[in-house]
C-alpha positions as CSV (number, residue, x, y, z in Angstrom):
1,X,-3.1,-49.0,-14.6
2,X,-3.9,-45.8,-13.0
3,X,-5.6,-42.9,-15.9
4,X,-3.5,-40.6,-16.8
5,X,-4.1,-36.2,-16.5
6,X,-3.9,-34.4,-19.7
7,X,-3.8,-31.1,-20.3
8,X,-6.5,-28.9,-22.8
9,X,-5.0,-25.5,-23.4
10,X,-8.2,-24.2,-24.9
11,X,-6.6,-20.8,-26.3
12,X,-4.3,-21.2,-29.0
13,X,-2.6,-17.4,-29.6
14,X,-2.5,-16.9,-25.1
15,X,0.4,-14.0,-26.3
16,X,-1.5,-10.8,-27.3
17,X,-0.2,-7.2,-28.0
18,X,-3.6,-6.1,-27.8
19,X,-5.5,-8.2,-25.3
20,X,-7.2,-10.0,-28.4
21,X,-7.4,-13.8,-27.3
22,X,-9.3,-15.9,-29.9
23,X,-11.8,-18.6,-28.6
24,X,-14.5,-20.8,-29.7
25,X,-17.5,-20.6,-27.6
26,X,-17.8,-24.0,-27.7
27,X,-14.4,-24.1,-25.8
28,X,-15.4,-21.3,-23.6
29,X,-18.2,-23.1,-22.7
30,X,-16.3,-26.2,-21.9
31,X,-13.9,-24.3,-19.5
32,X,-17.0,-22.9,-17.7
33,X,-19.1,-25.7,-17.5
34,X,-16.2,-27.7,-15.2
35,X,-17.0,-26.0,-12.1
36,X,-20.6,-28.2,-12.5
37,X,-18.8,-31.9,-12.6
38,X,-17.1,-31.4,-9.3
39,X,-18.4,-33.6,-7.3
40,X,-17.6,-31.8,-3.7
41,X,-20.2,-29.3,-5.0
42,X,-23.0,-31.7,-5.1
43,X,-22.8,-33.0,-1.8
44,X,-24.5,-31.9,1.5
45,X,-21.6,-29.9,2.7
46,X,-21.2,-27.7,-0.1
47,X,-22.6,-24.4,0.2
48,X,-21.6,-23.8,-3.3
49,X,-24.0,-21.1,-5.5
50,X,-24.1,-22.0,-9.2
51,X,-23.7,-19.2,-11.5
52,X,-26.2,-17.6,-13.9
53,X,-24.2,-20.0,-17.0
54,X,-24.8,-16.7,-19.8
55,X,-23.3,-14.1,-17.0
56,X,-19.8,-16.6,-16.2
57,X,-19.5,-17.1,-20.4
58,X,-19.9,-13.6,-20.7
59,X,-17.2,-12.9,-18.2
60,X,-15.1,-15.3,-18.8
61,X,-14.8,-14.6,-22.5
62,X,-11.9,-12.7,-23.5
63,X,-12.3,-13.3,-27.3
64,X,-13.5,-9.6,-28.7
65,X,-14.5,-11.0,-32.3
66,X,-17.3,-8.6,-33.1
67,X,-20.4,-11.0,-33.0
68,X,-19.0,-12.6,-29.3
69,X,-19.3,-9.1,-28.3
70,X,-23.0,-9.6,-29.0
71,X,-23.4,-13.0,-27.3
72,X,-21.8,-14.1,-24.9
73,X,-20.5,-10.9,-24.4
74,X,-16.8,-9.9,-23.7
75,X,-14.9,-8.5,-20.7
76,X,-12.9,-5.9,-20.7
77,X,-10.6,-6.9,-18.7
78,X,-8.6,-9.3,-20.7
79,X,-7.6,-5.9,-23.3
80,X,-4.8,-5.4,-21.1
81,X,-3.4,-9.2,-20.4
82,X,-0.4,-10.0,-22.2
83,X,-1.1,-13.3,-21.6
84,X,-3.8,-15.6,-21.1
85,X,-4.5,-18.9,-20.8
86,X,-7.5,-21.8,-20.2
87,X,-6.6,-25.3,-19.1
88,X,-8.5,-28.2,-19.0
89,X,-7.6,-31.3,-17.2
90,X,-8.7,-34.8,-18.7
91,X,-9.1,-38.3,-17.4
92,X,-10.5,-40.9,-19.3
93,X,-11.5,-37.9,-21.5
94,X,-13.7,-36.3,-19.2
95,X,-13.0,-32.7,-17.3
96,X,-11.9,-33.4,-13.8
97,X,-10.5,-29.7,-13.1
98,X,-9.5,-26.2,-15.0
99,X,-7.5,-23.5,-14.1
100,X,-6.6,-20.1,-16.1
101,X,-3.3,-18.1,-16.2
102,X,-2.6,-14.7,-17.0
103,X,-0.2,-11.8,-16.9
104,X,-2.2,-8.3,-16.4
105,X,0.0,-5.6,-18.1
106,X,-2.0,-3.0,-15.6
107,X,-0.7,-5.2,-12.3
108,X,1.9,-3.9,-10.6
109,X,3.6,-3.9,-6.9
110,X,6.0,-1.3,-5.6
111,X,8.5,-4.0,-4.5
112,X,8.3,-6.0,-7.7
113,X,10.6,-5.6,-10.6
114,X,9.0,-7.4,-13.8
115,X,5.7,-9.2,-14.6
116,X,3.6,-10.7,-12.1
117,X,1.5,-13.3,-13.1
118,X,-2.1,-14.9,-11.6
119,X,-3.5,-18.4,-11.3
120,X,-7.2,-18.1,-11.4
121,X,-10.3,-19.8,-11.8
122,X,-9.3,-23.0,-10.3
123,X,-11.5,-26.1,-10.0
124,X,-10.6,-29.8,-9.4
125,X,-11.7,-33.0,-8.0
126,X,-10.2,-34.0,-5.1
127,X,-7.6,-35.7,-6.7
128,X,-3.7,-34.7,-6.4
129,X,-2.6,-35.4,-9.5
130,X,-5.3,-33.5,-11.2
131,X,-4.3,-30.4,-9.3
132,X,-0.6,-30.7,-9.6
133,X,-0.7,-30.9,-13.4
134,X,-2.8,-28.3,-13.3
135,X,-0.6,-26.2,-11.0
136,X,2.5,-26.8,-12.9
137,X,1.1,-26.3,-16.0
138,X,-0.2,-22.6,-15.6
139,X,2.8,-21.4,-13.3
140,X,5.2,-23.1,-16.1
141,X,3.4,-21.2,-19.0
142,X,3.5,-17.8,-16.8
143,X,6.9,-18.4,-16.0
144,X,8.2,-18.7,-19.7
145,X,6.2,-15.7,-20.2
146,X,8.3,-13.2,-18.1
147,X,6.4,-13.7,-14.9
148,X,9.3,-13.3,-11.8
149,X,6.5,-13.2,-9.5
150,X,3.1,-15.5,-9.0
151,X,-0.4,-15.3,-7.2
152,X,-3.8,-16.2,-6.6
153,X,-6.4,-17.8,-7.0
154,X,-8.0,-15.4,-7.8
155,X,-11.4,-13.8,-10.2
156,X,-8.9,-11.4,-12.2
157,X,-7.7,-9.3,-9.2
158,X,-9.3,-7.4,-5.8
159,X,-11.7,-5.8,-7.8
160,X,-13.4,-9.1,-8.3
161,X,-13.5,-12.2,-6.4
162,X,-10.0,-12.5,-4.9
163,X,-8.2,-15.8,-2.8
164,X,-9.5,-19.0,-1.9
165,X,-11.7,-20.2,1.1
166,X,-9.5,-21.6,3.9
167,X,-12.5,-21.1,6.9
168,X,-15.9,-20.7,6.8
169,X,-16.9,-23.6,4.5
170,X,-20.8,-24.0,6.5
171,X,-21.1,-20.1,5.7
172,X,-23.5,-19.4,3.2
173,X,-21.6,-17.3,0.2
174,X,-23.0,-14.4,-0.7
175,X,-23.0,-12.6,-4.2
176,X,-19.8,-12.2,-5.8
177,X,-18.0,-14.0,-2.1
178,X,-15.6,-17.0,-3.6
179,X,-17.3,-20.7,-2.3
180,X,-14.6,-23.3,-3.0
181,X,-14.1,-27.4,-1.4
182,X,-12.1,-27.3,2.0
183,X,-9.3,-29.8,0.1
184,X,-8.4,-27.0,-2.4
185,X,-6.6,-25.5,0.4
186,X,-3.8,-28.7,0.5
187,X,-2.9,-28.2,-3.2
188,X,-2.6,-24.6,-2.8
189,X,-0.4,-24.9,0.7
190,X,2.1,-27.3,-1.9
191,X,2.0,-24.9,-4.2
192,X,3.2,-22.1,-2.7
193,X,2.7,-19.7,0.5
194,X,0.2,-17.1,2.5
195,X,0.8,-13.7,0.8
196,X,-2.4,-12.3,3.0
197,X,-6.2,-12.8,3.8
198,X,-9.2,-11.2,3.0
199,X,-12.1,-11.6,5.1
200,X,-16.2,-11.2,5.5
201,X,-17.7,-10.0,8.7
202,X,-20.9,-11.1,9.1
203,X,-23.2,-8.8,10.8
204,X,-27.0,-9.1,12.5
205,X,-29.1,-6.3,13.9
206,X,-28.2,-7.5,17.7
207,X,-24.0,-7.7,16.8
208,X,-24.7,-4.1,14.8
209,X,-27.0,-2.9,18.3
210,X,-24.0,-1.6,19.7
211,X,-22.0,0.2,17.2
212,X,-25.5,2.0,16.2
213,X,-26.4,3.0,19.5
214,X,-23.2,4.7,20.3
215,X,-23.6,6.9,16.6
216,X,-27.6,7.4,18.6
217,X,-26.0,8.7,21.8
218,X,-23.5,11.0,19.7
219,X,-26.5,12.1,17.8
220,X,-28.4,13.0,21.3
221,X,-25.6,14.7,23.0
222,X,-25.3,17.1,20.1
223,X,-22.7,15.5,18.5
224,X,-24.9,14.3,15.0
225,X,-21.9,13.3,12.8
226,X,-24.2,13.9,9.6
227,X,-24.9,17.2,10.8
228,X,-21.6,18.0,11.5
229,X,-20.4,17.0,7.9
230,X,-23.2,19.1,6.4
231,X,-21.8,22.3,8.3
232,X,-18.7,21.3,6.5
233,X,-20.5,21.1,3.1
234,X,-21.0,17.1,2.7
235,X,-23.9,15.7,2.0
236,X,-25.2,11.9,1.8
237,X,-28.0,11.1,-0.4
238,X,-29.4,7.9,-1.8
239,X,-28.2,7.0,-5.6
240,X,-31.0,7.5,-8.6
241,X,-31.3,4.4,-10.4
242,X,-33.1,7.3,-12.7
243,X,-30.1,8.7,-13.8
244,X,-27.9,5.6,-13.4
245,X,-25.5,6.4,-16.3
246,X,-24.7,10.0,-14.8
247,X,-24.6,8.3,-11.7
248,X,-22.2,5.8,-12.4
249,X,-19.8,8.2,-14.5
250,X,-20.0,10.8,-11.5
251,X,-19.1,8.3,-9.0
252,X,-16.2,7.0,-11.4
253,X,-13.9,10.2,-10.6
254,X,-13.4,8.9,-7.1
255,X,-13.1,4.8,-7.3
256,X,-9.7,4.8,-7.8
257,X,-8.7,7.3,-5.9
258,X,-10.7,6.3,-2.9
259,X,-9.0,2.9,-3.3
260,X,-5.1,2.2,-3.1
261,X,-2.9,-0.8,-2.9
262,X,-1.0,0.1,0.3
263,X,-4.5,-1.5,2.3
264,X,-5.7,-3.2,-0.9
265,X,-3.4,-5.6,-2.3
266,X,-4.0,-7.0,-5.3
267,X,-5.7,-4.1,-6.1
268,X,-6.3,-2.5,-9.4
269,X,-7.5,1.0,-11.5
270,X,-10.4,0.4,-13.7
271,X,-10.5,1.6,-17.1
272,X,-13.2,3.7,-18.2
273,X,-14.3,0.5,-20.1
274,X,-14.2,-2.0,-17.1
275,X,-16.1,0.0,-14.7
276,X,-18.6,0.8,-17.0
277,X,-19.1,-3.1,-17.6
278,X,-19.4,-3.6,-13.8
279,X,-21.7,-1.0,-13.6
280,X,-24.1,-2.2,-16.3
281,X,-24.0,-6.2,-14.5
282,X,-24.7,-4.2,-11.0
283,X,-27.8,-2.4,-12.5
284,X,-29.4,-5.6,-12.7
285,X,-29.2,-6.3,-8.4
286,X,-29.2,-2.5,-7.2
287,X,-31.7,-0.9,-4.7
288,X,-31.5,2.8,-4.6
289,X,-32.4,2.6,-0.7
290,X,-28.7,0.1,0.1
291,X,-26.3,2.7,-2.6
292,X,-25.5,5.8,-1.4
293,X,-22.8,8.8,-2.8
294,X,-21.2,11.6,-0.6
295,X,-21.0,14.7,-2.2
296,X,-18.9,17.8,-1.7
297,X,-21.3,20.7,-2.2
298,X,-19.3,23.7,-1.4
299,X,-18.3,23.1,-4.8
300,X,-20.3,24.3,-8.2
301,X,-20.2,20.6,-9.9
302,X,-20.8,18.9,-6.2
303,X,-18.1,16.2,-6.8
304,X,-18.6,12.9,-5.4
305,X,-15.8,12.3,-2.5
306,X,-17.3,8.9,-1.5
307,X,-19.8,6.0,-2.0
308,X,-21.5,3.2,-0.6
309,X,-22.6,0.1,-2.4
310,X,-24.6,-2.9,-0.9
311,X,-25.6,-5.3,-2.8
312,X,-28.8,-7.7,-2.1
313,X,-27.7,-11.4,-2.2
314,X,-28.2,-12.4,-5.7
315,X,-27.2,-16.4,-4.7
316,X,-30.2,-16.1,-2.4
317,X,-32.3,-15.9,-5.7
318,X,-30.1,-19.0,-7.1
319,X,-30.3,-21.0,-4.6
320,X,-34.5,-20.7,-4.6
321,X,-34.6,-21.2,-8.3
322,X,-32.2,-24.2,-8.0
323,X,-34.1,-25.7,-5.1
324,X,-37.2,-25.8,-7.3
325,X,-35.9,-26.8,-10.5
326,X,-33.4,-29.1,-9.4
327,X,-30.8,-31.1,-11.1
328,X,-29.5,-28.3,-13.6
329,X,-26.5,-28.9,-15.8
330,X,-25.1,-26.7,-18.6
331,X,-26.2,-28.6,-21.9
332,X,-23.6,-29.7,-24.7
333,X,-25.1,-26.5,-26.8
334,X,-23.4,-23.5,-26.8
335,X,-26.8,-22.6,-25.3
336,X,-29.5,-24.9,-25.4
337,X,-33.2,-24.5,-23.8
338,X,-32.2,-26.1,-20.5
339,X,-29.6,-23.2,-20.3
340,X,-31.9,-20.3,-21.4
341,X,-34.6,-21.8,-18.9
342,X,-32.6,-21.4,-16.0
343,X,-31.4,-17.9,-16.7
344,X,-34.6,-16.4,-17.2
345,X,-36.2,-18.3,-14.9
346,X,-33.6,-16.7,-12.0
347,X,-33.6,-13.2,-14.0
348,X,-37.5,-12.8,-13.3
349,X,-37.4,-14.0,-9.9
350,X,-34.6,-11.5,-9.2
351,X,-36.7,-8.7,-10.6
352,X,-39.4,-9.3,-8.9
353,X,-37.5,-9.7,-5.5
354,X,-35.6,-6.5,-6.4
355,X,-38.5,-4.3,-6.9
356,X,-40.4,-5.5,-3.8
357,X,-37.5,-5.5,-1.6
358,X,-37.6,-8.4,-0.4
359,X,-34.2,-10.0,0.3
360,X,-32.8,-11.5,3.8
361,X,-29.6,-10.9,3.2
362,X,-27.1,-8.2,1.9
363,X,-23.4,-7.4,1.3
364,X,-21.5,-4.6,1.6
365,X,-20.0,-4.4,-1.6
366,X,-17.9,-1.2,-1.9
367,X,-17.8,1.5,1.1
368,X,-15.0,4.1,0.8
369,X,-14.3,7.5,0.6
370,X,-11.3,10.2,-0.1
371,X,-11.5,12.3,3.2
372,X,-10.2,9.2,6.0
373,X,-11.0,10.1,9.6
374,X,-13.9,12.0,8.8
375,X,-17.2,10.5,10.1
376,X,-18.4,9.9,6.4
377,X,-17.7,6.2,6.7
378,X,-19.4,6.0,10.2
379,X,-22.5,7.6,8.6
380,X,-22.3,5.8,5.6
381,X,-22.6,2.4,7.9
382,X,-25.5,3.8,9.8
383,X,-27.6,4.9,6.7
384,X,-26.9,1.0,5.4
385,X,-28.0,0.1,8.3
386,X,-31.1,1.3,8.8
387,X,-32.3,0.9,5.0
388,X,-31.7,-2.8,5.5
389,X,-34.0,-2.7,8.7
390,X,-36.1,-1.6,6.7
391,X,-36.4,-3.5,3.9
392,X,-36.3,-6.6,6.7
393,X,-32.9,-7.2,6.1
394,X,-31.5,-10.0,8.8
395,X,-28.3,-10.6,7.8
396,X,-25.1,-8.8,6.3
397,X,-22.1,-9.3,5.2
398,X,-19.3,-6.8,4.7
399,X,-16.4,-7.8,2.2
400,X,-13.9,-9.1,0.8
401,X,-11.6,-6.6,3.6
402,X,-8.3,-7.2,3.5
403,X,-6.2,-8.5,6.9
404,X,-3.9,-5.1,5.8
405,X,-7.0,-2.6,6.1
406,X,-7.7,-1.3,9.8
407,X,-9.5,1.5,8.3
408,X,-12.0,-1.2,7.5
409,X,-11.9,-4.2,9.5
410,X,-12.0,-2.2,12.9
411,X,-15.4,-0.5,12.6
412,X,-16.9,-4.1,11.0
413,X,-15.5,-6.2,13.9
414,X,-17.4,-3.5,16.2
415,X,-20.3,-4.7,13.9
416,X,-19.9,-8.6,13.4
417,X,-17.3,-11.2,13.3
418,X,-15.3,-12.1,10.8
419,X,-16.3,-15.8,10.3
420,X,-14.8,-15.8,6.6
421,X,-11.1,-16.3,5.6
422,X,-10.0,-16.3,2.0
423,X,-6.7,-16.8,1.4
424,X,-4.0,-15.2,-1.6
425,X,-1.0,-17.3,-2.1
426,X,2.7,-16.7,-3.7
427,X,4.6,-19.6,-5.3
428,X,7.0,-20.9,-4.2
């Protein structure tokens, strides 16, 4: 007789007023450990880059009782979800796949009247049934919960890690770039259809040759774009890790300004709360040299009218540590030594590799700014550029751009190839 799928709904209030979603950590734990027992992910094919287990239980945890907040830590994200929900799947009584529903009361689209909810967070073996239940589960419980429209998969929204791989699966991931199996794509495709693709164009010193040259030959016919925008009052400097909270609240006047939904769907404003918690996880991976702010300085306060931030590949640090110490699995503690090891063990090599530089690879993380068709994004690629030559950068990766974003994807594909599709869908 064939096993039969059940369903865990691990969150037992998923309505909230307030964004206040009680969990045990012991079921929050459970949810995140799933993505370890799929099997795809442990094979020769799979590119896939574990994450640090304390940072995903500290995103992942929407529970704000006041000693979570301490550990694992809770994201500010889920304060404005009017619903929310984690799903296990069972056979035989062990996890074979999870997925997690919500409804953002901050989401909205110009063409759609009423709640739109997400499908998130989705893991299963490569198993139909396993999928389908938990398919219809989550767009069910959304559903009866007001949603008229539903998408994803998705990491929350665009402002974290948005759609699901559909080409590219031999591409190494970088930090914070979505790594799923290949057969995800044929559960998705049944469950509903392409609302648009984000992609990664990856990028080399000889593909970037080029692009750079022709900024050089600007620069030697007296046509220096930098100098030009200094004449005009704008000025690019490196970011002080120093001063990184004055920094960081500076630069938050402009992100959701420089950033809009008509070339970034699924896009959404952070709170003051959210992008502070981004900030404080970024700290941890940023080089001064690869972030960079445009300033206005005919102005007394100099305000900030754009930014660059790349990011050195964090999974480059995983995938060392993992190599090493191989055959890591979360433990059945909340979190047990084997858990603690690993963490720290990656967090020191990190460090170490942050302060002497010394990373292969790098993505381009967030690159915008409020004047368009100025030369301040042109610049902003060259200065990039030339930090992560020095540094010995080989490799880079600009992303997640979005297939409705020329602004973007024009000057990268001058750069690089876009050799990584991720995929949104609508159901159906």
């Amino acid at each position: 007789m064939k096993p039969t799928v059940t369903i865990d709904r691990l969150i037992s209030q998923p309505v909230s007023a307030d964004g206040s979603f009680p969990l045990p950590i012991t079921r929050l734990k459970k949810f995140v450990g799933v993505a370890w027992s799929i099997p795809f992910y442990s094979t020769a094919e799979s590119r896939k880059v574990m994450p640090l287990l304390a940072v995903e239980m500290n995103d992942l945890n929407p529970d704000r009782n006041w000693w979570k907040k301490k550990f694992p830590g809770a994201n500010p994200f889920f304060h404005h979800c009017s619903f929310l929900q984690y799903y296990v799947a069972l056979k035989n009584g062990k996890p074979v796949g999870r997925i997690a529903a919500f409804i953002d009361r901050s989401y909205h689209e110009p063409m759609v009247q009423g709640e739109i909810g997400w499908i998130g967070l989705f893991e299963s073996f490569d198993d139909d049934d396993v999928a389908s239940v938990l398919l219809d589960a989550a767009t069910a419980d959304l559903q009866q919960n007001g949603a008229v429209k539903i998408i994803g998969p998705a990491r929350f929204n665009a402002n974290g890690e948005d759609g699901l791989l559909v080409d590219g699966f031999d591409k190494h991931p970088m930090v914070m770039e979505p790594y799923q199996p290949p057969y995800y794509r044929r559960f998705l495709e049944r469950w509903g259809v392409k609302e648009n693709d984000w992609y990664a164009f990856r990028m080399t010193h000889q593909s970037a040759s080029a692009y750079m040259k022709r900024l050089d030959d600007m620069r030697k016919r007296g046509q220096d774009l930098e100098q030009r925008l200094a004449r005009q009052g704008v000025a690019v400097r490196s970011v002080k890790i120093s001063d990184w909270k004055n920094e960081v609240a500076r630069v938050k006047t402009i992100y959701n300004v420089a950033w809009d939904t008509r070339v970034h769907p699924q896009f959404e404003q952070f709170s003051e709360e959210e992008f502070d918690y981004l900030a404080a996880g970024l700290r941890m991976i940023v080089i001064e040299d690869l972030v960079f702010v445009v300033e206005d300085i005919t102005k007394p306060d100099h305000p900030v009218i754009g930014m660059s931030v790349t990011l050195p590949d964090l999974n480059e640090v995983v995938e060392e540590y993992d190599r090493l110490h191989a055959g890591y699995i979360p433990s059945h503690h909340i979190y047990g030594l084997s858990d603690l090891r690993r963490d720290l063990g990656i967090y020191r090599l990190l460090r170490s590799r942050v302060k002497n530089r010394q990373f292969r690879q790098c993505r381009v993380f967030v690159l915008g700014t409020t004047r368009k068709k100025s030369g301040i994004d042109a610049v902003l690629y060259e200065k990039t550029y030339l930090a992560g030559l020095n540094m010995g950068v080989q490799f880079g990766s600009g992303s997640q751009v979005a297939d409705t974003n020329p602004e973007i994807y024009t000057p990268l594909s001058r750069m690089g190839t876009a050799d990584i599709t991720w995929r949104v869908y609508r159901h159906t």
